[in-house]
PDB file of the backbone (N, CA, C, O) and the ligand in Angstrom, with CONECT records:
HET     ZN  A 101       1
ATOM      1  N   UNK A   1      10.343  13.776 -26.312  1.00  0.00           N
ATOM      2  CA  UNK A   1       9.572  14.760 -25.557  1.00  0.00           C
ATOM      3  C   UNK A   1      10.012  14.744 -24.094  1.00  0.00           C
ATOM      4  O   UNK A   1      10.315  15.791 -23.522  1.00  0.00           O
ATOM      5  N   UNK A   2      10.052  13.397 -23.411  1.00  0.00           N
ATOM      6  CA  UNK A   2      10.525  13.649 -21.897  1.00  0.00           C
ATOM      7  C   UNK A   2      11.909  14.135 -21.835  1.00  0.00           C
ATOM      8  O   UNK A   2      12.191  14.930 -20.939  1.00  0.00           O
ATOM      9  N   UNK A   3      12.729  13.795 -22.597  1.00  0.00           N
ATOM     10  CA  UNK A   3      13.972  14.563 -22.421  1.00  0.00           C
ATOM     11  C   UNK A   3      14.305  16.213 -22.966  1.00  0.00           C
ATOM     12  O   UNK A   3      15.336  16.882 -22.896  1.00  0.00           O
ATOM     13  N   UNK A   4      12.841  16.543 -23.573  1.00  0.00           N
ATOM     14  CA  UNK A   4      13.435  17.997 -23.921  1.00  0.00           C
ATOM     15  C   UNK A   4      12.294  18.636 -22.716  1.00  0.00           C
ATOM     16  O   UNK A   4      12.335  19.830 -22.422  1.00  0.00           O
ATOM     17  N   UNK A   5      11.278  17.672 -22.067  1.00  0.00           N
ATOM     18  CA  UNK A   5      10.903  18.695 -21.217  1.00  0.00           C
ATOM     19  C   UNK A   5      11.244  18.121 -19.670  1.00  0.00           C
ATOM     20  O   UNK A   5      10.929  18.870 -18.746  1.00  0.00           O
ATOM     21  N   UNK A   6      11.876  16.817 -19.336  1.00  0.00           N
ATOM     22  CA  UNK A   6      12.627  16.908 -17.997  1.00  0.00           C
ATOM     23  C   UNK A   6      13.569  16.542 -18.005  1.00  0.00           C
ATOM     24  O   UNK A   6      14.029  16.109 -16.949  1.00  0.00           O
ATOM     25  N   UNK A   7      14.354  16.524 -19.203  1.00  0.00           N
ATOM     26  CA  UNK A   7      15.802  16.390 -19.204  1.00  0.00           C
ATOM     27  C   UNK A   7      16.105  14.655 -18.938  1.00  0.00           C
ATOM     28  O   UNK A   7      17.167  14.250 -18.466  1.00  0.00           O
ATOM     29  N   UNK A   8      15.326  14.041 -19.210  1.00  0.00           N
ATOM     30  CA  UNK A   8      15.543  12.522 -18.745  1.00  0.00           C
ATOM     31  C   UNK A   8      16.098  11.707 -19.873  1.00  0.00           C
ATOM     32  O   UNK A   8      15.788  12.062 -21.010  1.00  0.00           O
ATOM     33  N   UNK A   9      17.005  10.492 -19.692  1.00  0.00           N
ATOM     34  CA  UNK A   9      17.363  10.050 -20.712  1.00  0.00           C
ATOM     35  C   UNK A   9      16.950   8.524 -20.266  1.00  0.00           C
ATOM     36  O   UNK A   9      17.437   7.774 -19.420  1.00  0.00           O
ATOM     37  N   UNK A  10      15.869   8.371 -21.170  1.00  0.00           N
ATOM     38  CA  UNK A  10      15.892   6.645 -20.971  1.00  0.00           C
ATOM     39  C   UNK A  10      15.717   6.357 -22.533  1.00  0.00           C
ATOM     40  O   UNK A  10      15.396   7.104 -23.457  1.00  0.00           O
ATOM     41  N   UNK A  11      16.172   4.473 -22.473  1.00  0.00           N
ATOM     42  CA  UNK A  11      16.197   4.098 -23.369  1.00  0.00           C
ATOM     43  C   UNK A  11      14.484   4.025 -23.782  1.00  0.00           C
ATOM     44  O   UNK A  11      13.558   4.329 -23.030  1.00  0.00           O
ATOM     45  N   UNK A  12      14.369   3.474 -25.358  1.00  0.00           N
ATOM     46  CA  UNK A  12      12.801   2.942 -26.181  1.00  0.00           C
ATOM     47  C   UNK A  12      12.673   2.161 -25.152  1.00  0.00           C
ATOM     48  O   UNK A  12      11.791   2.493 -24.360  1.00  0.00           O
ATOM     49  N   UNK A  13      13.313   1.169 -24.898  1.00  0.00           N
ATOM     50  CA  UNK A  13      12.600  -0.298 -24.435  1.00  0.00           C
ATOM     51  C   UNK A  13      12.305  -0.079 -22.774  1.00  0.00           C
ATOM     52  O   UNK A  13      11.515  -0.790 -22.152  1.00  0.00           O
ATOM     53  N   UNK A  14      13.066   1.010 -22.182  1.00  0.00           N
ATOM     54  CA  UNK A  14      12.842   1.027 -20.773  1.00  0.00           C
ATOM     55  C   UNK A  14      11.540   1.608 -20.868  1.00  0.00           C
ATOM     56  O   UNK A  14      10.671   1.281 -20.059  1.00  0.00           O
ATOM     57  N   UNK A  15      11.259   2.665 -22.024  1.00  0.00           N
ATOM     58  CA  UNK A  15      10.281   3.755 -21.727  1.00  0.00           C
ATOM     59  C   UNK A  15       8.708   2.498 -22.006  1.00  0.00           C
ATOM     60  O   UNK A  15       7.715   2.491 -21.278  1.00  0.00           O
ATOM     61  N   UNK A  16       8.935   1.538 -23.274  1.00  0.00           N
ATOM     62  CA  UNK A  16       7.881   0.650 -23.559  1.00  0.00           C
ATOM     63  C   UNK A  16       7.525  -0.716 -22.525  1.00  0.00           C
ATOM     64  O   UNK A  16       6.491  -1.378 -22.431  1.00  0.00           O
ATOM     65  N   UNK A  17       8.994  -0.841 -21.720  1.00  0.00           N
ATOM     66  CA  UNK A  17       8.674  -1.861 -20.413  1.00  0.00           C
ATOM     67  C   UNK A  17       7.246  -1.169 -19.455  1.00  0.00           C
ATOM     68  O   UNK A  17       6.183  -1.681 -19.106  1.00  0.00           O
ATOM     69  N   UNK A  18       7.916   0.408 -19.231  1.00  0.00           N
ATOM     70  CA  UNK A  18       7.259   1.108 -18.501  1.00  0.00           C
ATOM     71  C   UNK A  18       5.365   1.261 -18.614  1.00  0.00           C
ATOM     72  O   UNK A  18       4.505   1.121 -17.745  1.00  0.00           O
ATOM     73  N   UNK A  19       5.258   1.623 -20.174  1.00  0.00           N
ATOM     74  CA  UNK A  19       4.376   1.724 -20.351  1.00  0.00           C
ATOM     75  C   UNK A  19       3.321   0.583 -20.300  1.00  0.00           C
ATOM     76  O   UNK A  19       2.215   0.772 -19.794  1.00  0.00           O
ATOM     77  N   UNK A  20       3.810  -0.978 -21.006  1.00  0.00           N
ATOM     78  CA  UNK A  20       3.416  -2.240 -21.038  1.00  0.00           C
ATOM     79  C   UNK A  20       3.446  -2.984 -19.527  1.00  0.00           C
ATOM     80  O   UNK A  20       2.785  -3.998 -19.301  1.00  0.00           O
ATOM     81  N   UNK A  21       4.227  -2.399 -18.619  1.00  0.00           N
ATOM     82  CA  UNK A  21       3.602  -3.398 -17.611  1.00  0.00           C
ATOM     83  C   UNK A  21       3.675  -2.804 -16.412  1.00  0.00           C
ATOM     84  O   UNK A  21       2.782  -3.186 -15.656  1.00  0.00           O
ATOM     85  N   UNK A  22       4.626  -1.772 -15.818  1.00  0.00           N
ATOM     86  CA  UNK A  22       4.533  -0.900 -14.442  1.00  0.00           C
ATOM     87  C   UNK A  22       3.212   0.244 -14.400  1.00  0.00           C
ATOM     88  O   UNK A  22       2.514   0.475 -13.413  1.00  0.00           O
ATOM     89  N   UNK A  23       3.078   0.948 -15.908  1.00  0.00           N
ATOM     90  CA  UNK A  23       1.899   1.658 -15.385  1.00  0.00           C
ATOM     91  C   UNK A  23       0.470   1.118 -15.178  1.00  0.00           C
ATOM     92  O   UNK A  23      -0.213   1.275 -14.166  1.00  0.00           O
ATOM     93  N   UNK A  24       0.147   0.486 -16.248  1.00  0.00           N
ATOM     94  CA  UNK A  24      -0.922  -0.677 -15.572  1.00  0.00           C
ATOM     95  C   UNK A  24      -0.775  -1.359 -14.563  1.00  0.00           C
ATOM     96  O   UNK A  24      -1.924  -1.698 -14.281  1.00  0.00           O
ATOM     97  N   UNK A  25      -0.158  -1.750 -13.890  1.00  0.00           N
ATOM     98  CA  UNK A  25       0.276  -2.052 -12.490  1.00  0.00           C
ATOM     99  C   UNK A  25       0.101  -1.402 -11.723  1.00  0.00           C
ATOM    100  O   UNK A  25      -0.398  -1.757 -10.656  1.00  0.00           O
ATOM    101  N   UNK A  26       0.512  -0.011 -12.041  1.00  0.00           N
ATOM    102  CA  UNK A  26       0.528   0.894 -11.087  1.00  0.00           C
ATOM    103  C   UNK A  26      -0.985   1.895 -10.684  1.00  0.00           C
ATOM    104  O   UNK A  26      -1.249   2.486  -9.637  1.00  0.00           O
ATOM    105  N   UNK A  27      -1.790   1.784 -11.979  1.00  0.00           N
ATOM    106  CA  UNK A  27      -3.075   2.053 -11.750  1.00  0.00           C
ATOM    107  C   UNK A  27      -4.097   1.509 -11.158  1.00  0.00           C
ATOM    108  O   UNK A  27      -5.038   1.995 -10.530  1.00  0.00           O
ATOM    109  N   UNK A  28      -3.655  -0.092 -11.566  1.00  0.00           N
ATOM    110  CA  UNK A  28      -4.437  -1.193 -10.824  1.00  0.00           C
ATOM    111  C   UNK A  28      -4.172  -1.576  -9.507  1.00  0.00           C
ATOM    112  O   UNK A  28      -5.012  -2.274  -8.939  1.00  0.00           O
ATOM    113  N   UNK A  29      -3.076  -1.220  -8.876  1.00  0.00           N
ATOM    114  CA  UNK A  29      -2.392  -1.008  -7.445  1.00  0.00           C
ATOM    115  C   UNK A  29      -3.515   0.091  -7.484  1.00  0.00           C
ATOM    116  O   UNK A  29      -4.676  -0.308  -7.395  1.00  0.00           O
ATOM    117  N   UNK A  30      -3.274   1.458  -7.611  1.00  0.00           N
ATOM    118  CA  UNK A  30      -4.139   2.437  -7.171  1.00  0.00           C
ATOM    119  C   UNK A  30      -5.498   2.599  -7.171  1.00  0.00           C
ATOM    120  O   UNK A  30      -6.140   3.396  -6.487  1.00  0.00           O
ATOM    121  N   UNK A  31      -5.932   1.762  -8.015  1.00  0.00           N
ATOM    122  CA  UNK A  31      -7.295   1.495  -7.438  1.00  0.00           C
ATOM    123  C   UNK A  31      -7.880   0.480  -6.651  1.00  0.00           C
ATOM    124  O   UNK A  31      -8.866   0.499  -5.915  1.00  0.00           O
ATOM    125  N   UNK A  32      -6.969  -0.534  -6.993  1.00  0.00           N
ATOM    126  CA  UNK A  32      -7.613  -1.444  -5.773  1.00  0.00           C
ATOM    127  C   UNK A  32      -7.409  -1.182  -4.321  1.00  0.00           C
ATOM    128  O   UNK A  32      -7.975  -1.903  -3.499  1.00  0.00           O
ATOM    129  N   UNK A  33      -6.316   0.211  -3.793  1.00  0.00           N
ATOM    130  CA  UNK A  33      -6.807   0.522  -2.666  1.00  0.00           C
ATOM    131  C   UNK A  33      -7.482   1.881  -2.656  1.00  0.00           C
ATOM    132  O   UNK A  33      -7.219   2.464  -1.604  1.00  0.00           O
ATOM    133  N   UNK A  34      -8.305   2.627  -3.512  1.00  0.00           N
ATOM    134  CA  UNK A  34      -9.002   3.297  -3.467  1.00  0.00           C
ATOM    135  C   UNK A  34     -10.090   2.904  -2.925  1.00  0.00           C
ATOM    136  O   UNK A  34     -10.516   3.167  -1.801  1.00  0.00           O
ATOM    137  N   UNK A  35     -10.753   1.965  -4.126  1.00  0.00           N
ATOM    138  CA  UNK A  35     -11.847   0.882  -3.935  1.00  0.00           C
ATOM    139  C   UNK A  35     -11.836   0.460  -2.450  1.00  0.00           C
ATOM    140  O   UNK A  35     -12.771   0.610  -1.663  1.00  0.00           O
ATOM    141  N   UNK A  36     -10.551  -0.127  -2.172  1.00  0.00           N
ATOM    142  CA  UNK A  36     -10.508  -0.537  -0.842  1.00  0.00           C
ATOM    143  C   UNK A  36     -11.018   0.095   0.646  1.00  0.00           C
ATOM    144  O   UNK A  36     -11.820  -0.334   1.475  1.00  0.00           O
ATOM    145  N   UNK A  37     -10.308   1.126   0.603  1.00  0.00           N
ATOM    146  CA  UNK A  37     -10.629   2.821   1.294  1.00  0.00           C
ATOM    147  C   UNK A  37     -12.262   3.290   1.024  1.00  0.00           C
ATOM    148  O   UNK A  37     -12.930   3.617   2.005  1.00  0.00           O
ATOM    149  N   UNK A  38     -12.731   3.303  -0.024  1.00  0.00           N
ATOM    150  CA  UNK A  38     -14.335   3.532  -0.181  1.00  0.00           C
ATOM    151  C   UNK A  38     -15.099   2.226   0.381  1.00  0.00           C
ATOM    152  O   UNK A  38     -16.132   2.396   1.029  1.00  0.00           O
ATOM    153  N   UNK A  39     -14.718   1.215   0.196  1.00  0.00           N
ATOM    154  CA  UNK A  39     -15.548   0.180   0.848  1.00  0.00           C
ATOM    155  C   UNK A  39     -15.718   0.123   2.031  1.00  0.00           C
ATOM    156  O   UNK A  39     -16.781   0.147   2.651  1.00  0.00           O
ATOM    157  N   UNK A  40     -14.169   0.005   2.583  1.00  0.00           N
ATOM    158  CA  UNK A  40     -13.981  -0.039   4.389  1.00  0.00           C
ATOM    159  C   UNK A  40     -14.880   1.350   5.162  1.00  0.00           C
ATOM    160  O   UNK A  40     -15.405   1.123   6.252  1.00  0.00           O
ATOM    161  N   UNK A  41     -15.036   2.971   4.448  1.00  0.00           N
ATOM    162  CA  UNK A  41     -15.167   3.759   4.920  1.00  0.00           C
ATOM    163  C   UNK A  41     -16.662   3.995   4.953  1.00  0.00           C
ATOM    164  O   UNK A  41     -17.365   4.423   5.869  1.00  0.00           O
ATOM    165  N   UNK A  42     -17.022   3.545   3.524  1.00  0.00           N
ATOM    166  CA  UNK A  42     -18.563   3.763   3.204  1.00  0.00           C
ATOM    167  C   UNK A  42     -19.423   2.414   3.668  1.00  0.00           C
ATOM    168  O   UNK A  42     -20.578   2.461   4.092  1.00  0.00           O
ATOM    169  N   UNK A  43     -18.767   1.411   3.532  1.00  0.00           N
ATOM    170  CA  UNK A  43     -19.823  -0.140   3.799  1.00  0.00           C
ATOM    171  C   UNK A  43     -19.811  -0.574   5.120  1.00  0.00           C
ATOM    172  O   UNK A  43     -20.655  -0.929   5.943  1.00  0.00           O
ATOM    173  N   UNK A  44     -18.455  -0.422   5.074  1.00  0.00           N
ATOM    174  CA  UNK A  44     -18.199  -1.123   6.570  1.00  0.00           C
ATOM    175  C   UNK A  44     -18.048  -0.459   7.869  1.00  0.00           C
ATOM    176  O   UNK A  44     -17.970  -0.932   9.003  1.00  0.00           O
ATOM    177  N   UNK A  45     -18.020   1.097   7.314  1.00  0.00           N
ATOM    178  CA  UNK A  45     -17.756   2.195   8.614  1.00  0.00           C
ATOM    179  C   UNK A  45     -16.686   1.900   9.112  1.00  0.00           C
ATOM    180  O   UNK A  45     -16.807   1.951  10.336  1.00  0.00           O
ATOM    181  N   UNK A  46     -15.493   1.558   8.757  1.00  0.00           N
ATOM    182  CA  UNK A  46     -14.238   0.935   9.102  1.00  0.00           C
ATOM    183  C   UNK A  46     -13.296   2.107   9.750  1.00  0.00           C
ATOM    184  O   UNK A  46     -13.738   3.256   9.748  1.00  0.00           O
ATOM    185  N   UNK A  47     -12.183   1.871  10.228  1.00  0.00           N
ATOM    186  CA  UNK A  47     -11.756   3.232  10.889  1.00  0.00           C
ATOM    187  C   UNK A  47     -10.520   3.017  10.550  1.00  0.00           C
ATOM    188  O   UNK A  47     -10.273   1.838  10.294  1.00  0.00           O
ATOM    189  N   UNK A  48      -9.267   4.085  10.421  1.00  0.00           N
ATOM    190  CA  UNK A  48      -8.186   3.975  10.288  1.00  0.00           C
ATOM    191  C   UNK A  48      -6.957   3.704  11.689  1.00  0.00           C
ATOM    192  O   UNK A  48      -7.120   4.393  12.695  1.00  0.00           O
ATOM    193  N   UNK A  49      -6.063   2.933  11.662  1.00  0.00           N
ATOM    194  CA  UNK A  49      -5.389   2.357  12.774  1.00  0.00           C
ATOM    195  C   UNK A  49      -4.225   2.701  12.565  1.00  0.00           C
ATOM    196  O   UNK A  49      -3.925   2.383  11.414  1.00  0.00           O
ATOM    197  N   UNK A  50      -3.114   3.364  13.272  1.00  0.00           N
ATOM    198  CA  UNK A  50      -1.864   4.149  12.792  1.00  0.00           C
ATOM    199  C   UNK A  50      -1.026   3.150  13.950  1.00  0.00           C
ATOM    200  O   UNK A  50      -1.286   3.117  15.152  1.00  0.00           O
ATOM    201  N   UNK A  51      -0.023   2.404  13.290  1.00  0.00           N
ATOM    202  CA  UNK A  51       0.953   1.839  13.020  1.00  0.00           C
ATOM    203  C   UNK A  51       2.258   2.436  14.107  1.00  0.00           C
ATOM    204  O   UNK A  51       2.920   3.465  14.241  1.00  0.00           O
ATOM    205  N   UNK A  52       2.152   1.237  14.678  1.00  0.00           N
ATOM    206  CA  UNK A  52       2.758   1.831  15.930  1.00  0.00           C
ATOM    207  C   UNK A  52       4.993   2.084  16.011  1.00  0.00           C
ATOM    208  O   UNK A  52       5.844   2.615  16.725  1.00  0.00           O
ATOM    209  N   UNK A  53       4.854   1.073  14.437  1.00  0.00           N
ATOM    210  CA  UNK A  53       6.097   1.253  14.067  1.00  0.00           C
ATOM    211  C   UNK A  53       6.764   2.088  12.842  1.00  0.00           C
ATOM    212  O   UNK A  53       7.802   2.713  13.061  1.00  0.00           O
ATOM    213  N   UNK A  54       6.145   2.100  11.503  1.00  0.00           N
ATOM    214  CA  UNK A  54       6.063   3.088  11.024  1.00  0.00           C
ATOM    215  C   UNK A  54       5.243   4.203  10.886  1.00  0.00           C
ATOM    216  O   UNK A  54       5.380   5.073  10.025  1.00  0.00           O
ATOM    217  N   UNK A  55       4.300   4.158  11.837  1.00  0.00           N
ATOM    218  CA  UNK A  55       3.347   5.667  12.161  1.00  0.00           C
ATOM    219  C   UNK A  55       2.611   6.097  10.645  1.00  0.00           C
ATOM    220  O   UNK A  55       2.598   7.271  10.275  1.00  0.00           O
ATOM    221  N   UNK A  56       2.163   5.276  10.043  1.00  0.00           N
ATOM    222  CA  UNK A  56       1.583   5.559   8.966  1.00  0.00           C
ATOM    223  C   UNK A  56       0.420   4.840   9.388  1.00  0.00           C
ATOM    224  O   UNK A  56       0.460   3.879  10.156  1.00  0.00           O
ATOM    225  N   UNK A  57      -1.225   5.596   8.576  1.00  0.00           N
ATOM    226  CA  UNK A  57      -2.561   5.730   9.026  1.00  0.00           C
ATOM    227  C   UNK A  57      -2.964   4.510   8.054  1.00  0.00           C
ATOM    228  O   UNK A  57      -2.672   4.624   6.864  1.00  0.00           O
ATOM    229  N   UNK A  58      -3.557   3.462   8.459  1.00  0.00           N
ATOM    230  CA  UNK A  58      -4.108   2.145   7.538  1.00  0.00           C
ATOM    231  C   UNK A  58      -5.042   1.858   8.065  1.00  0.00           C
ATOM    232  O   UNK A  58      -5.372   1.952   9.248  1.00  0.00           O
ATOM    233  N   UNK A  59      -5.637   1.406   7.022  1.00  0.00           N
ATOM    234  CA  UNK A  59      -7.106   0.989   7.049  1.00  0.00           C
ATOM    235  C   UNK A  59      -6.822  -0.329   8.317  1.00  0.00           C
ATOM    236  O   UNK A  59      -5.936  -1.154   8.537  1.00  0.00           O
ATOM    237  N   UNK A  60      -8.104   0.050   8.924  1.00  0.00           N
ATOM    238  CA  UNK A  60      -7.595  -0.968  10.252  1.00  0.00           C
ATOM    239  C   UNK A  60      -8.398  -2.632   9.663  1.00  0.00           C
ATOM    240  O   UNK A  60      -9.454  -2.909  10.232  1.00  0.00           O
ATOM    241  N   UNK A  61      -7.932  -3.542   8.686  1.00  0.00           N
ATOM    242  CA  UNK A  61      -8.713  -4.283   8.342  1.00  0.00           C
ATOM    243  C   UNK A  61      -7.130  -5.377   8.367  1.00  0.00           C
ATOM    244  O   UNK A  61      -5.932  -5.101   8.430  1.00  0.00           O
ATOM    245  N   UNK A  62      -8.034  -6.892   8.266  1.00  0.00           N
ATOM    246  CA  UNK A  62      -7.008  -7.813   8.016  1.00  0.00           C
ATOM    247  C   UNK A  62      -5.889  -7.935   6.756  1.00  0.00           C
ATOM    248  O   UNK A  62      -5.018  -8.785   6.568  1.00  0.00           O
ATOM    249  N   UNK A  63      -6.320  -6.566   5.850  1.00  0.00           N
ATOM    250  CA  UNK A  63      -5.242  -6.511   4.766  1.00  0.00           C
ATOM    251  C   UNK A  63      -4.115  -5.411   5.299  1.00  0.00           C
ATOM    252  O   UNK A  63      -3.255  -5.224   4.437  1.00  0.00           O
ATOM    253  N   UNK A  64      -4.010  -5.010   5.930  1.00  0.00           N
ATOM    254  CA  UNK A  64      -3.079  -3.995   6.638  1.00  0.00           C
ATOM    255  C   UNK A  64      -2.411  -4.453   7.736  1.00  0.00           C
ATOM    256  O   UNK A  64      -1.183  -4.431   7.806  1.00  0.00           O
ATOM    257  N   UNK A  65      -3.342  -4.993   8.863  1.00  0.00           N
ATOM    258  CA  UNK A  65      -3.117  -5.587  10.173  1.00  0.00           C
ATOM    259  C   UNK A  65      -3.391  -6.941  10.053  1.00  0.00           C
ATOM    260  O   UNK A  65      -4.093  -7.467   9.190  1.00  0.00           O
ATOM    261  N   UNK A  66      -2.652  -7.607  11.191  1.00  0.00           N
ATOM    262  CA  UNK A  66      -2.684  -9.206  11.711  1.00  0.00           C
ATOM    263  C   UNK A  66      -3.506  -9.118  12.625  1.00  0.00           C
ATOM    264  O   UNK A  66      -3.559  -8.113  13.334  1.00  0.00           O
ATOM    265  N   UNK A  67      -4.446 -10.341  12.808  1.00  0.00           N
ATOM    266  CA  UNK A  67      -5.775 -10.226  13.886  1.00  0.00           C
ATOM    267  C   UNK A  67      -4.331 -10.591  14.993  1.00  0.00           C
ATOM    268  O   UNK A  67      -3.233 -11.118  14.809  1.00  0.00           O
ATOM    269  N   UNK A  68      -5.113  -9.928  16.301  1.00  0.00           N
ATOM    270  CA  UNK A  68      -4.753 -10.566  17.344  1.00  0.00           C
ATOM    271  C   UNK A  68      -5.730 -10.453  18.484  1.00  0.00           C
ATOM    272  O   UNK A  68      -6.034  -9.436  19.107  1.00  0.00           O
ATOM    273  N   UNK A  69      -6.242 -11.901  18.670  1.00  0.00           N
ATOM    274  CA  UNK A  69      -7.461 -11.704  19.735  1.00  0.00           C
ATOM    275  C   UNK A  69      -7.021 -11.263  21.145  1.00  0.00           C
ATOM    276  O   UNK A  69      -7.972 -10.867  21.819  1.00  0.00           O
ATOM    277  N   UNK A  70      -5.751 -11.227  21.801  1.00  0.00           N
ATOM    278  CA  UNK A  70      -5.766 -10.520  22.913  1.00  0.00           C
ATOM    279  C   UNK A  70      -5.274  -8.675  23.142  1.00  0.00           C
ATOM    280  O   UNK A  70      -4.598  -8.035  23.948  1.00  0.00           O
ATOM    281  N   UNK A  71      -5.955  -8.434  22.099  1.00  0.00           N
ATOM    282  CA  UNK A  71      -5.781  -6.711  21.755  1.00  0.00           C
ATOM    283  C   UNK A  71      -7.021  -6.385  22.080  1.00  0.00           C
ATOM    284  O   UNK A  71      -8.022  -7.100  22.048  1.00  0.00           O
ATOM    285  N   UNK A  72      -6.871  -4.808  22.528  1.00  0.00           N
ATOM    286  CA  UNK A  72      -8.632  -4.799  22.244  1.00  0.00           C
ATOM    287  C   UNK A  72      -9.447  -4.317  21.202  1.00  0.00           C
ATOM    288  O   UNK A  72     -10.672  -4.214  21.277  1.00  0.00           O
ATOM    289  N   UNK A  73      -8.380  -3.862  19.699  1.00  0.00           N
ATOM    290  CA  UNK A  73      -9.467  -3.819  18.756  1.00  0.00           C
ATOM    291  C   UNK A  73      -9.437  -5.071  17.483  1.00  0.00           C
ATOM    292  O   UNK A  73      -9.989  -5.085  16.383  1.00  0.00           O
ATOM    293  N   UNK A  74      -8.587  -6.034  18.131  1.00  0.00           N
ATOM    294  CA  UNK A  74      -8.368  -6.820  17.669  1.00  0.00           C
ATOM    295  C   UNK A  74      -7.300  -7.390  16.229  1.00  0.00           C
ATOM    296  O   UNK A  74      -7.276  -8.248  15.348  1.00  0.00           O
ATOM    297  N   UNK A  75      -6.318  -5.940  16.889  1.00  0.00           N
ATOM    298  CA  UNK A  75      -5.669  -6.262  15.545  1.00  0.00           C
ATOM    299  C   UNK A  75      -4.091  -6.028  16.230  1.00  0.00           C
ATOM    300  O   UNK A  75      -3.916  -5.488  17.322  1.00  0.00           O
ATOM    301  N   UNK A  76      -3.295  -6.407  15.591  1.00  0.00           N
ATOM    302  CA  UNK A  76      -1.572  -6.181  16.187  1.00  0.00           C
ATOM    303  C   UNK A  76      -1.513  -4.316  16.099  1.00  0.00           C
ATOM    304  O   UNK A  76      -2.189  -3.603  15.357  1.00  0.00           O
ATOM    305  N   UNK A  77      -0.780  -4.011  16.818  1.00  0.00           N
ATOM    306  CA  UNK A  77      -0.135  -2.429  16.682  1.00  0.00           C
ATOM    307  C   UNK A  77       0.639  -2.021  15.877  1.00  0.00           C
ATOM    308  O   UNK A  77       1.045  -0.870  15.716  1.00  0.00           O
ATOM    309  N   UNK A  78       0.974  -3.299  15.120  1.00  0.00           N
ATOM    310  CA  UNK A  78       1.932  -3.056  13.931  1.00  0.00           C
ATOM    311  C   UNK A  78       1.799  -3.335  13.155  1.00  0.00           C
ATOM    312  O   UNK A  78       1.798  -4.561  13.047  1.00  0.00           O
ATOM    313  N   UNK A  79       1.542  -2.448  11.783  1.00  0.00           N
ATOM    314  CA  UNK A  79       0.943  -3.321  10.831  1.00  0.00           C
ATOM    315  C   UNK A  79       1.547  -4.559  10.177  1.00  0.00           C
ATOM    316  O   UNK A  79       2.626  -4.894  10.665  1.00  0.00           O
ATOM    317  N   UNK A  80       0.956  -5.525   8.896  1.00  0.00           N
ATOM    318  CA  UNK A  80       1.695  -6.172   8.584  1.00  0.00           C
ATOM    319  C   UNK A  80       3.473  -5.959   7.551  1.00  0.00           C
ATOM    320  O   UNK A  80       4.451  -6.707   7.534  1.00  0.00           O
ATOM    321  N   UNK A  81       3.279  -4.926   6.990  1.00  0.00           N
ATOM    322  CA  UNK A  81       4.438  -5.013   6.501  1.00  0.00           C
ATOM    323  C   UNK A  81       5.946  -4.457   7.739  1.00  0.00           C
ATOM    324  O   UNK A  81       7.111  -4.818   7.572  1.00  0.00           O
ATOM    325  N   UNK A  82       5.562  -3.741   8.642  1.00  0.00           N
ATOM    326  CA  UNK A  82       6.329  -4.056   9.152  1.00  0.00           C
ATOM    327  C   UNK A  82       6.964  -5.029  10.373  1.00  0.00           C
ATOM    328  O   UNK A  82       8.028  -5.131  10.984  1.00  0.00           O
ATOM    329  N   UNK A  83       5.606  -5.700  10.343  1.00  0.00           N
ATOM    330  CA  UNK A  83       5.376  -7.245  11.067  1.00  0.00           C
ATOM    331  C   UNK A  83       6.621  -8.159  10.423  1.00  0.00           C
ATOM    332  O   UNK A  83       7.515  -8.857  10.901  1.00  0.00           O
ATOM    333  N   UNK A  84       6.156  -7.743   8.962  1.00  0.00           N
ATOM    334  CA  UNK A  84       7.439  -9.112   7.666  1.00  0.00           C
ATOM    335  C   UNK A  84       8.645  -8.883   8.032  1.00  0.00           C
ATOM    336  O   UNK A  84       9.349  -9.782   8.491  1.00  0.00           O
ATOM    337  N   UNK A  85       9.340  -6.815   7.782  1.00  0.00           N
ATOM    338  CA  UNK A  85      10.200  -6.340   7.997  1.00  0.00           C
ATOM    339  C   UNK A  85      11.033  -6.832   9.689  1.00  0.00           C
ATOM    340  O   UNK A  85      12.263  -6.850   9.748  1.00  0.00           O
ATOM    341  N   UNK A  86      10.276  -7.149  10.786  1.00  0.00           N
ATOM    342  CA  UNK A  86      10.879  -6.833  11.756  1.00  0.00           C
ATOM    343  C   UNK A  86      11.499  -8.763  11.559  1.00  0.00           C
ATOM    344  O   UNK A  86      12.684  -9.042  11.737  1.00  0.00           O
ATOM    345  N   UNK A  87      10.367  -9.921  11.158  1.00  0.00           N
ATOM    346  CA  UNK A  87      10.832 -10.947  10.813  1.00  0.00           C
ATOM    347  C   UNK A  87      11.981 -11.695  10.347  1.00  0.00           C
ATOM    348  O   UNK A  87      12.567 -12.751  10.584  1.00  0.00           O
ATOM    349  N   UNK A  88      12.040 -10.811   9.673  1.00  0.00           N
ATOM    350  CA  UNK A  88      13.184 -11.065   8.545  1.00  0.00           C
ATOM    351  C   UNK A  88      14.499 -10.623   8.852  1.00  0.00           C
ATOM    352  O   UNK A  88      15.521 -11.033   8.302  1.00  0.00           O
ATOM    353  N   UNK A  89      14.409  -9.459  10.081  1.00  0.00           N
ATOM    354  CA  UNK A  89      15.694  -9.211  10.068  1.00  0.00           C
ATOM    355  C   UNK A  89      16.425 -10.570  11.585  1.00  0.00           C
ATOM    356  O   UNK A  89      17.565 -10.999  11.767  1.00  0.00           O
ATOM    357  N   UNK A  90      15.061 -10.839  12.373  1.00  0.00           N
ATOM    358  CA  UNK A  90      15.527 -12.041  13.279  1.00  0.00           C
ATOM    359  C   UNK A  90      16.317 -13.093  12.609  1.00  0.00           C
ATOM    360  O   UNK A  90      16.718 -14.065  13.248  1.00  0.00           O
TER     361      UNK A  90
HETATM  362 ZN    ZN A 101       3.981  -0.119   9.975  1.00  0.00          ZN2+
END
């Protein structure tokens, strides 16, 4: 069926890897920051903090950002993944 309606050619076992462990993965990724996003927005009144290096909008919480107590909202300007990224290339 996927190859007569997007022309794709994958093998059985790529298509049953897919199904057995990336899409459940991939749902459970997507909800745990849904969940995440409804909690911070609805419980905590949390606000979004945009990333001063890749300019993308994140939840301004310690799973996105690194505390830093001499900021004033208390969090780095950059989030963490590209906190790792800039690390790694030192
Ligand atoms: Zn970033």
């Amino acid at each position: 069926m996927l190859r007569e309606d997007h022309n794709l050619i994958y093998s059985e076992e790529y298509i049953s890897t897919l199904y057995r462990n990336k899409i459940p993965a991939f749902i459970a990724e997507y909800y745990r920051i849904s969940v995440e996003d409804w909690y911070h927005l609805n419980k905590v009144k949390g606000t979004y903090k945009k990333c001063n290096r890749c300019g993308e909008q994140k939840l301004m919480n310690n799973t996105n950002f690194s505390l830093n107590k001499g900021s004033k909202d208390g969090f780095y300007s950059i989030c963490k993944s590209c906190r790792k990224k800039k690390n790694k290339k030192q």
